[in-house]
C-alpha positions in Angstrom: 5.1 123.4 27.8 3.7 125.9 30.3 1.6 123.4 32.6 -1.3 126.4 33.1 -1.9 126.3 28.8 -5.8 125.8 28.7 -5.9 122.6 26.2 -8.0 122.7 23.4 -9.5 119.8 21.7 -9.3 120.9 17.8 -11.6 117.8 17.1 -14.6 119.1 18.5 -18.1 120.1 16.8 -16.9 121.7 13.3 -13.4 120.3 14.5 -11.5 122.5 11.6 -9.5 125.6 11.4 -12.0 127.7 12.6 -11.3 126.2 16.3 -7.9 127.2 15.3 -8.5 130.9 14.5 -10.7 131.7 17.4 -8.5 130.2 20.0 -5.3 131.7 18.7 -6.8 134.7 18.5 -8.7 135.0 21.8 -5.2 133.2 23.1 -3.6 136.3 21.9 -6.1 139.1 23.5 -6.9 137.5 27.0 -2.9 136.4 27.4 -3.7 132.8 28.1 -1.2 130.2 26.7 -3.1 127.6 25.0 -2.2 124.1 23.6 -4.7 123.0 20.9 -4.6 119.1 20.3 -6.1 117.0 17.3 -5.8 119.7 14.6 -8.3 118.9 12.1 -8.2 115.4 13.1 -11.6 114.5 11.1 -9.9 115.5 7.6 -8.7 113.8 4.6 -5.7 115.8 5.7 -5.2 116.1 9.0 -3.3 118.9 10.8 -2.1 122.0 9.7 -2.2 123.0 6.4 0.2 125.9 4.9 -2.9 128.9 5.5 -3.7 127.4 9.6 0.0 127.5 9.4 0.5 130.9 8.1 -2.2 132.4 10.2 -0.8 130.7 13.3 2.8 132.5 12.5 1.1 136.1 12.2 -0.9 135.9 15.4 2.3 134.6 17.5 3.6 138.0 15.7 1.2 140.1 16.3 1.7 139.2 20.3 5.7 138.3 20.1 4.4 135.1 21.3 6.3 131.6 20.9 4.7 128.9 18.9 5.3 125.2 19.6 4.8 122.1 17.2 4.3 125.1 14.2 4.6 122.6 11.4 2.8 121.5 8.2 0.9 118.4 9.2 1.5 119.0 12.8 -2.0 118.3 15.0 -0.8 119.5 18.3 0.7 122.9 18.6 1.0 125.3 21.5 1.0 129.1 21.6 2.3 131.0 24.6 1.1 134.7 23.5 3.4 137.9 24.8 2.4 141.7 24.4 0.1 142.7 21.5 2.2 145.0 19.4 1.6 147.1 16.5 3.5 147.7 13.1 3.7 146.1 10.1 3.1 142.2 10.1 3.0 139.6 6.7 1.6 136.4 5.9 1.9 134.5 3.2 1.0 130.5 2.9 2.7 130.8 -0.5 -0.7 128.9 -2.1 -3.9 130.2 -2.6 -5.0 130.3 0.9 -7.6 132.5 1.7 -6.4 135.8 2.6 -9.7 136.2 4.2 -9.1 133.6 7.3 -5.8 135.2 7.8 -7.7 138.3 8.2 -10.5 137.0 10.9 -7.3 135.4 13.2 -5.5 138.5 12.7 -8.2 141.1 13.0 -9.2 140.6 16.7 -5.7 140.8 18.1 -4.7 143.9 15.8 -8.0 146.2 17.5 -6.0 145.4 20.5 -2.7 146.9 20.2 -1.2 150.1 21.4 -1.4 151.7 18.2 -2.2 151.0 14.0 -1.1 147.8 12.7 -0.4 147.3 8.9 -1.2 143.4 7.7 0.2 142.6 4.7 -1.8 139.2 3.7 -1.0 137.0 0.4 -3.2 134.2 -1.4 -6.2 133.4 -2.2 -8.5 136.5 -2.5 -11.5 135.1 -3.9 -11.4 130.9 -2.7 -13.4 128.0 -2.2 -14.5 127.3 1.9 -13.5 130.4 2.7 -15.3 134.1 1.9 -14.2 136.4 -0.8 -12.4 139.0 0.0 -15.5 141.1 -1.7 -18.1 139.3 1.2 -15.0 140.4 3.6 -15.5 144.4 2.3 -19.2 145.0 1.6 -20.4 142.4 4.5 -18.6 141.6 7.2 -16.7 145.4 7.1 -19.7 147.3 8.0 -21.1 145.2 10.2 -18.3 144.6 12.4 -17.2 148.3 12.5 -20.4 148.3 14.7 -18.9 146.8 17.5 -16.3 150.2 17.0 -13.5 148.7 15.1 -11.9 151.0 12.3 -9.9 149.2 9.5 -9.5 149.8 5.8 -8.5 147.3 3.3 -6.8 147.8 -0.2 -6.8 145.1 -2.6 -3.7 145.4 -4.3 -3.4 142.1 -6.2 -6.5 139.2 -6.7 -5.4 135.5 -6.7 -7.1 132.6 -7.7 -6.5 128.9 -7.2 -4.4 127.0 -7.5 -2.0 129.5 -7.8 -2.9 132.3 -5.3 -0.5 135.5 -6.1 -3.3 137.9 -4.1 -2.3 140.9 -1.8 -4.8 142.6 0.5 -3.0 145.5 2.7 -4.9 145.8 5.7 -4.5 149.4 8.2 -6.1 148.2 12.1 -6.5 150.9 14.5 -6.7 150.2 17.8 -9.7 150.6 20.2 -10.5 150.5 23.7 -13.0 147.9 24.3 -15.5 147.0 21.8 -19.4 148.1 21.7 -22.0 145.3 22.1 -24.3 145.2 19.1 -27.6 144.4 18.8 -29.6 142.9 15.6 -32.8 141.6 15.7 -34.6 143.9 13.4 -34.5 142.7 9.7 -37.0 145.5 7.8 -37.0 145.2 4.0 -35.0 144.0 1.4 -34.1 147.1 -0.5 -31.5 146.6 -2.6 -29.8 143.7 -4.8 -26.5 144.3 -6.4 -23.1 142.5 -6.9 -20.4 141.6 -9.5 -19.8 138.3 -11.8 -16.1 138.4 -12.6 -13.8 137.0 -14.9 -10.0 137.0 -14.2 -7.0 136.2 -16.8 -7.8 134.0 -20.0 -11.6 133.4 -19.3 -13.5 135.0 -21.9 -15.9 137.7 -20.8 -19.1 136.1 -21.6 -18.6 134.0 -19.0 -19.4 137.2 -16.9 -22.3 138.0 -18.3 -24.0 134.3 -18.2 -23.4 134.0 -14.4 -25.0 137.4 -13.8 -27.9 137.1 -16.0 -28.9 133.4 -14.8 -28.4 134.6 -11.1 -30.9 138.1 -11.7 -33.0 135.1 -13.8 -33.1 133.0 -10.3 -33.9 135.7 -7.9 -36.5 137.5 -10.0 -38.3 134.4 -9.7 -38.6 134.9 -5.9 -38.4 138.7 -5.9 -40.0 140.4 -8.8 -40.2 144.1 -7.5 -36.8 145.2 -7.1 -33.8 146.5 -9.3 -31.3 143.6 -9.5 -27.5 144.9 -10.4 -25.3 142.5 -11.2 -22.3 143.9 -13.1 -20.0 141.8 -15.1 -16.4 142.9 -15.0 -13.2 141.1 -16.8 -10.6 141.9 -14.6 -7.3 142.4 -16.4 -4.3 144.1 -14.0 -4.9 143.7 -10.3 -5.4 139.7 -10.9 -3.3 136.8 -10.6 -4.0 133.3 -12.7 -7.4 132.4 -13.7 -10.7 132.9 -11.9 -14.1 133.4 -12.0 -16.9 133.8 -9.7 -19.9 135.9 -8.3 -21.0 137.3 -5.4 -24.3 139.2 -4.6 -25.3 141.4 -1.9 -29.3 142.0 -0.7 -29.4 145.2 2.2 -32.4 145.6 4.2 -34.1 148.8 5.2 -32.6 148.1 8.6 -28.8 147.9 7.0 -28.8 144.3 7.0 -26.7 142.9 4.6 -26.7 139.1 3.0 -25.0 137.5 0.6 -24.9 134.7 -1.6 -21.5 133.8 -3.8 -19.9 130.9 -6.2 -16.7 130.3 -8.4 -16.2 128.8 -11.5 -14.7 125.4 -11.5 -13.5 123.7 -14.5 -16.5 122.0 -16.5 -19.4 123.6 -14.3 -21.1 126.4 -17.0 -21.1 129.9 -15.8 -25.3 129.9 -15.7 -24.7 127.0 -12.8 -22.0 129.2 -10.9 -24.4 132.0 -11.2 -27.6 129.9 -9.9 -25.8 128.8 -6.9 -24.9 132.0 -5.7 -28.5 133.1 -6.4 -30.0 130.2 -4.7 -27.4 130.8 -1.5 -28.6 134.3 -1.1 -32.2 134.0 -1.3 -31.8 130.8 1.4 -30.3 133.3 3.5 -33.0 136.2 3.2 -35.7 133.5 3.2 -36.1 133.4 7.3 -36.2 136.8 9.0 -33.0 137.0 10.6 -30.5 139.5 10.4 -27.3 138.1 9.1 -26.6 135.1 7.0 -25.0 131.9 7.8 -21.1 133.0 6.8 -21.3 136.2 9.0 -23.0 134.6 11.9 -19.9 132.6 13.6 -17.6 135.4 12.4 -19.5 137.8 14.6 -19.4 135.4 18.1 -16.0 136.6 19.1 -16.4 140.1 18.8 -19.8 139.4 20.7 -17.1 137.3 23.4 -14.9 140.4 23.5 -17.5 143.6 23.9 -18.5 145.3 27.0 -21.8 144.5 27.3 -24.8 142.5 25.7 -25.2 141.5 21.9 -27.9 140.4 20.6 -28.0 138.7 16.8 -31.3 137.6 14.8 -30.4 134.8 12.7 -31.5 131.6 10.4 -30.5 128.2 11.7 -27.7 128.2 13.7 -24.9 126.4 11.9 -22.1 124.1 13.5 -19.6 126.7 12.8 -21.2 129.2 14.8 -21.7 126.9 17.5 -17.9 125.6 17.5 -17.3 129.6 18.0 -19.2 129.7 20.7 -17.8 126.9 22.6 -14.2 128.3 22.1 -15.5 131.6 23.3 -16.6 130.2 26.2 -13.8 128.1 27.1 -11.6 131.3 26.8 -13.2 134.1 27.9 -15.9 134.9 30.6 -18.4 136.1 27.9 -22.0 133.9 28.0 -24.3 133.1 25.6 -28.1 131.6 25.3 -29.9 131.1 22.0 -33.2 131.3 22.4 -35.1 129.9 19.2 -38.0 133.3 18.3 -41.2 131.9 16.5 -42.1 134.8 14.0 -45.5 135.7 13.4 -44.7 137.6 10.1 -42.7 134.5 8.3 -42.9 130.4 8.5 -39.1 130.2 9.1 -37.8 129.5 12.6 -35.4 132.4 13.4 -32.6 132.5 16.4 -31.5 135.0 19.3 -27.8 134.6 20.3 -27.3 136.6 22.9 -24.0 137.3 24.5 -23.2 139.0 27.9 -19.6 140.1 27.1 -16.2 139.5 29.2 -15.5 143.3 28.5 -11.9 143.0 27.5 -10.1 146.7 27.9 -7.6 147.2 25.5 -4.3 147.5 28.1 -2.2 149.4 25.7 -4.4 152.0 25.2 
């Protein structure tokens, strides 16, 4: 074990695989080796699980680093990262792990390479504690290609638990720094639309209830706009059974929020459908900018940019604060939040601002 590895304790704050992703990750950008200890010690199964695992495997490949202690089950594991390089890389956690984690560990190393990479992911596309990968296209895509990072994402196969079977083919070009962004205007909700899927042997009306009782639960709350919520059996491209929602509000300001639930056995589809209603209209409730999911996925782009960001959000959850802390331990990038009392709604809303460590793309 390299005796200048910054340690990193994975029980901390959220103390979950999130502490895992950002540190490999920034581990992999800045060149630092790292040893993280107490992997997801607080769990009912500590350690790494097959996705941590699988995600762990693709950044060490994505830097031709060496990975120590890589095991399921393992809770300390060290990462000594080597040159970023580009090419074709694949993970698979053979479960339905979400292919959308392996994209957030993935993604930040990939913008830094010398040239395209291609990420072959497999599992879970649409999966609980974890966003689906439609969130991951009509949310965090756009938002994040503010900071200047280009990436498409073809969705060749959608898995569902427990099964998995998904395949998302991801193309990363590379960049040479990243631009700071700045959020703090929300404007107007303009537009409400999304799509209430079923997948495999789930009969179709199961579709149409989740939409129709999540337009019910929002109209309630927001009576003059045109809600779409399409309902769409989805019969090739899916893997195993599934269904689920997700909605999506944009503001006048290009804002986006979502709100999103999946069907579990014995839960009725007007239940899934509330839920994801409810979510999103928590998360356009307060005046901020982005809702809770995007918030801690945006801190280490805000770590890596040249310059200041600036972010409007709701309450700041543990997640996003367990980013930060990482962030900080790895990079030289500093952050305040600086809590905004806001004249025009009741809710609190935050500032995270971030003065960037301005990471130059060597390769490049």
């Amino acid at each position: 074990m390299d005796s200048t590895a910054v340690e990193i304790d994975g029980s901390v704050m959220e103390g979950g695989g999130q502490i895992l992703r950002v540190s490999a990750a920034l581990s992999c950008i800045t060149g630092t080796a790292i040893k993280i200890t107490k992997i997801r010690a607080g769990r009912s199964t500590p350690g790494l699980r097959p996705q941590h695992l699988s995600g762990l495997q693709l950044v060490s490949d994505l830097c031709s680093g060496s990975l120590q202690g890589a095991s399921i089950g393992s809770t300390d594991v060290s990462l000594t990262p080597g040159k970023i390089r580009s090419g074709s890389h694949v993970a698979d956690p053979q479960t339905a792990g979400s292919v959308c984690l392996l994209l957030q560990v993935a993604l930040p190393c990939a913008v830094f390479a010398d040239a395209a990479s291609q990420l072959c992911l497999k599992g879970g596309t649409n999966a609980e504690m974890a966003p689906q990968i439609d969130y991951t296209l009509k949310v965090f895509k756009p938002i994040v290609e503010r900071f200047g990072i280009n990436f498409d994402c073809d969705v060749k196969m959608r898995g569902y638990y427990p099964k998995g079977g998904g395949e998302v083919n991801v193309t990363v070009n590379p960049v040479k720094e990243l631009r700071p962004v700045t959020l703090t205007e929300r404007g107007n909700i303009t537009k409400i639309h999304g799509r209430a899927f079923v997948a495999g042997v789930l009969p179709f009306k199961l579709a149409k209830d989740m939409s129709t009782a999540a337009v019910r639960t929002i109209r309630k709350e927001i009576k003059e706009l045109y809600i779409n919520i399409q309902a769409l059996q989805e019969k090739e491209k899916a893997c195993g059974n599934g269904n689920g929602i997700i909605i999506i509000a944009e503001s006048s300001t290009g804002c986006l929020f979502a709100g999103s639930a999946l069907g579990k056995k014995g839960v009725y589809a007007d239940k899934v459908g509330i839920e994801a209603a409810e979510m999103l209209l928590r998360n356009i409730r307060h005046n901020g900018c982005v809702d809770e999911f995007l918030q801690d996925q945006l801190i280490i782009f805000m770590a890596l940019a040249k310059g200041t960001s600036r972010i409007r959000t709701g309450a700041v959850t543990l997640h996003t604060q367990t980013a930060i802390h990482i962030a900080e331990q790895l990079t030289q990038a500093k952050f305040t939040i600086s809590k905004c009392e806001d004249e025009m709604s009741s809710s609190v809303t935050y500032i995270i601002e971030c003065h960037g460590s301005g990471v130059v793309n060597p390769n490049l």
